[in-house]
C-alpha positions in Angstrom: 68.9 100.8 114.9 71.1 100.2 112.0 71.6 96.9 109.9 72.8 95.7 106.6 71.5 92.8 104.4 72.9 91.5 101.1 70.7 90.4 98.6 70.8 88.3 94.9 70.0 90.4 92.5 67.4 88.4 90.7 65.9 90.2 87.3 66.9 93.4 86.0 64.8 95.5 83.7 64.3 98.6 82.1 60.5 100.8 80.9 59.8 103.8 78.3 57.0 105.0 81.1 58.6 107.8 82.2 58.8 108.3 85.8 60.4 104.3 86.6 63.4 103.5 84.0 64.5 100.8 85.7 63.8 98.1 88.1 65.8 95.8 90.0 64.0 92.7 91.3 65.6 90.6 94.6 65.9 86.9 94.9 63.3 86.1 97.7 62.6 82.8 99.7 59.1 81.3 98.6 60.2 78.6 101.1 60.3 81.5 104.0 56.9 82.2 102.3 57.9 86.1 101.4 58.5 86.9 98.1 60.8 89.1 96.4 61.3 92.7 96.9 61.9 95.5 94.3 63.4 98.8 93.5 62.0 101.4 91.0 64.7 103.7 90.5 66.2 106.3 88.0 69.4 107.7 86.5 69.7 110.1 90.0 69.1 107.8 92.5 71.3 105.5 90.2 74.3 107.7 90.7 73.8 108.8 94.0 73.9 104.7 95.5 77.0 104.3 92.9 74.7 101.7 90.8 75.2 100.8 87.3 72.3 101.1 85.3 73.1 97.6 83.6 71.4 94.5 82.6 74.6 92.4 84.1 73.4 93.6 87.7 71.8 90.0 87.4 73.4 88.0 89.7 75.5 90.5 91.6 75.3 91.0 95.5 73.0 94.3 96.0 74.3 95.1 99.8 71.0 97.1 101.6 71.6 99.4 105.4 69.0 100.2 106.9 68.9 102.8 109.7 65.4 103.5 111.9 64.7 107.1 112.4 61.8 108.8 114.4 59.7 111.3 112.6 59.0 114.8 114.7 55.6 115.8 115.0 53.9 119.1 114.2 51.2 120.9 115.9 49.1 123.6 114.5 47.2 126.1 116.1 46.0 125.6 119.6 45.5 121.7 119.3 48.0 119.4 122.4 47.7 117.1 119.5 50.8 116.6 117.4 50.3 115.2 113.7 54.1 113.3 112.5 55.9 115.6 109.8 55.9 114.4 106.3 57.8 117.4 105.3 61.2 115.9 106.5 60.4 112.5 104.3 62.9 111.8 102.4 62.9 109.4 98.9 65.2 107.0 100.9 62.5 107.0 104.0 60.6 103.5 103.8 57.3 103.1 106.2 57.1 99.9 108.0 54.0 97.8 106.2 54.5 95.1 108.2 56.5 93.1 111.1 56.1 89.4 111.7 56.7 86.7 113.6 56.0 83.6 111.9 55.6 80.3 113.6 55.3 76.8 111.7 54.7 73.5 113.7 55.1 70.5 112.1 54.6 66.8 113.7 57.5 63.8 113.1 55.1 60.7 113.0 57.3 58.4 111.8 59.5 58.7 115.4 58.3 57.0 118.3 57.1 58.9 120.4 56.0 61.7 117.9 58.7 64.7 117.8 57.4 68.4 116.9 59.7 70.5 115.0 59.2 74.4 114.9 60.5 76.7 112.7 60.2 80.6 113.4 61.1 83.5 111.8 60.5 87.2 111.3 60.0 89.4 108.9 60.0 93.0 108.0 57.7 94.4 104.9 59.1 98.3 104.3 57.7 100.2 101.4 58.5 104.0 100.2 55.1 105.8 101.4 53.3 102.9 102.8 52.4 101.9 99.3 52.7 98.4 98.2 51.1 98.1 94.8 51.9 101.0 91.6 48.1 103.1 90.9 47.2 102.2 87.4 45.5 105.3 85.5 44.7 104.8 82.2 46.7 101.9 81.5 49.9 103.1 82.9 51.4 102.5 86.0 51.8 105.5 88.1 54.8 105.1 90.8 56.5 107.5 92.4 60.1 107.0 91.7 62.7 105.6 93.3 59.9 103.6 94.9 61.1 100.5 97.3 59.4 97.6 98.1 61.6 95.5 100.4 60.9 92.1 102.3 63.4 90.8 104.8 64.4 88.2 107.1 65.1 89.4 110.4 67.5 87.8 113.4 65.4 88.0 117.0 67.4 90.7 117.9 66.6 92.9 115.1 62.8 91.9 115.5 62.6 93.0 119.0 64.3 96.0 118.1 61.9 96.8 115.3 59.3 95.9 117.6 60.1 98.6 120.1 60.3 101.6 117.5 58.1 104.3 118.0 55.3 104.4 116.3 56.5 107.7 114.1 59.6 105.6 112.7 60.6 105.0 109.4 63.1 103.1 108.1 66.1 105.1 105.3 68.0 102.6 103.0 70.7 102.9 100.9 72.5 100.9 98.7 75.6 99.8 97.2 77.1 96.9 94.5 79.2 94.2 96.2 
């Protein structure tokens, strides 16, 4: 499965913690009830995407592919039971937190008869190591870096494909400036 996704870019900021320089926040939809999603990235990943570390990021179109990819497993020793390799995990490898279908129902009283209107969507939580919040030690905010946290609106067709992924998938991402 491969699909692309453009998004706003909402905020833009930098830190003097040293492993997450800077941080590019993307316009979400509170009215799709999923907020906004985040990249923690440095000068490397930076480069390698082609992205400007620059405060007038805000407002430009960040454009997002994402590409599903089945992790092999490994088996040790005499066991018929395979354990999913974490040794080809890549920085650019996002687990899938969570996929959603989301189904609101709402009633038109004012019509005669009463009309109900449904509105569905789907949606797709990735994160880099299944994390979703930073550990704080000591004050600080320890991330690994370039950490993603992405939300997403998906079409049906992508939602059933995500849907059928085997469960050893992950998601890679990559990035470029519109």
């Amino acid at each position: 499965m491969i699909f692309a996704k453009k998004f706003k870019i909402d905020k833009v900021g930098a830190n003097a913690i040293r492993n997450k320089p800077f941080v590019i926040v993307l316009e979400g939809d509170p009215y799709k009830r999923y907020g906004e999603s985040s990249l923690i990235i440095d000068a490397e990943t930076c480069k390698r995407f082609g992205i400007p570390m620059s405060f007038d990021l805000v407002g430009c179109t960040l454009i997002c592919w994402f590409e599903s990819r089945e992790l092999p497993l490994k088996f040790t020793g005499s066991s018929k039971k395979g354990c999913v390799d974490t040794d080809t995990l890549t920085d650019d490898d996002l687990a899938i937190c969570s996929l959603r279908k989301i189904e609101r129902v709402s009633t038109e009283y004012r019509m005669m008869p009463p009309a109900k209107h449904i509105d569905i969507w789907h949606t797709l939580e990735l994160s880099s190591g299944g994390e979703l919040y930073p550990v704080t030690i000591r004050g600080l905010e320890e991330t690994s870096c370039p950490f993603y946290h992405i939300t997403l609106e998906l079409t049906e067709k992508e939602y059933q494909t995500c849907k059928a992924l085997p469960p050893t998938s992950v998601i890679r991402v990559g990035f470029s400036i519109a």
